[in-house]
C-alpha positions, 0 to 999 in steps of 0.5 A: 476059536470059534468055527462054523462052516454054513452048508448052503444049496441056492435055487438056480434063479436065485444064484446072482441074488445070493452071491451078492447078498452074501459077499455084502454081508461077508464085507461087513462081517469082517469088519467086526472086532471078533471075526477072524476069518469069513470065506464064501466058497462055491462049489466048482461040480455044482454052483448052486452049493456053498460053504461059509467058513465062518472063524470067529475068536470065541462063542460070544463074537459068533453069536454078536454077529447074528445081531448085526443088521448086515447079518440080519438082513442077509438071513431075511433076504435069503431065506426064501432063495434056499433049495434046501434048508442051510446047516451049520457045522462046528470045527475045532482046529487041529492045525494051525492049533489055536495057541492064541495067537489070533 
C-alpha cells in the first residue's frame, strides 16, 4: 500500500473555498481504480488545519492520481489558499498489516 497523509494549514478567508475544492477532488478520487481510501480531516483546535489521508494500493496508482484533472485542478485552485505550504508524509501499515487483501 501506499500511504500519504497531506498536512494542510488554509488561510481563514479561504475555509469554504478549500473544504469544497477538496471534497470535489476526494469524490472523483475514490472513483480511481487504484485508490483504497481518501479521507479529509479537519482539526477540531484549529479549523484551518487538515490531514488527507490519502491510501492508494502501490506507488503507481498514487502517482496516477497526480495526472488526474480533478486532481490537478484541485492543486492549481489551492494553491494560492495556503497559510503555509502542504506536506505529505508517508506511512507504511503496522495493523491492519497489508496482507494483500485490499
Amino acid at each position: 500500500m501506499h500511504i500519504t497523509h497531506v498536512h494542510v494549514q488554509v488561510k481563514p478567508e479561504r475555509l469554504e473555498a478549500f473544504m469544497a475544492a477538496t471534497l470535489a477532488n476526494r469524490e472523483d478520487a475514490v472513483r480511481e481504480p487504484g485508490n483504497l481510501r481518501f479521507d479529509v480531516l479537519q482539526s477540531e483546535d484549529d479549523p484551518t488545519r487538515f490531514v488527507l489521508i490519502e491510501i492508494y494500493r502501490d506507488a503507481e496508482a498514487a502517482a496516477a492520481h497526480k495526472t488526474t484533472s480533478h486532481y490537478l485542478a484541485w492543486r492549481d485552485a489551492v494553491a494560492d489558499w495556503m497559510a503555509a505550504p502542504r506536506e505529505g508524509r508517508r506511512y507504511r501499515a503496522i495493523a491492519p498489516e497489508d496482507s494483500g487483501r485490499w
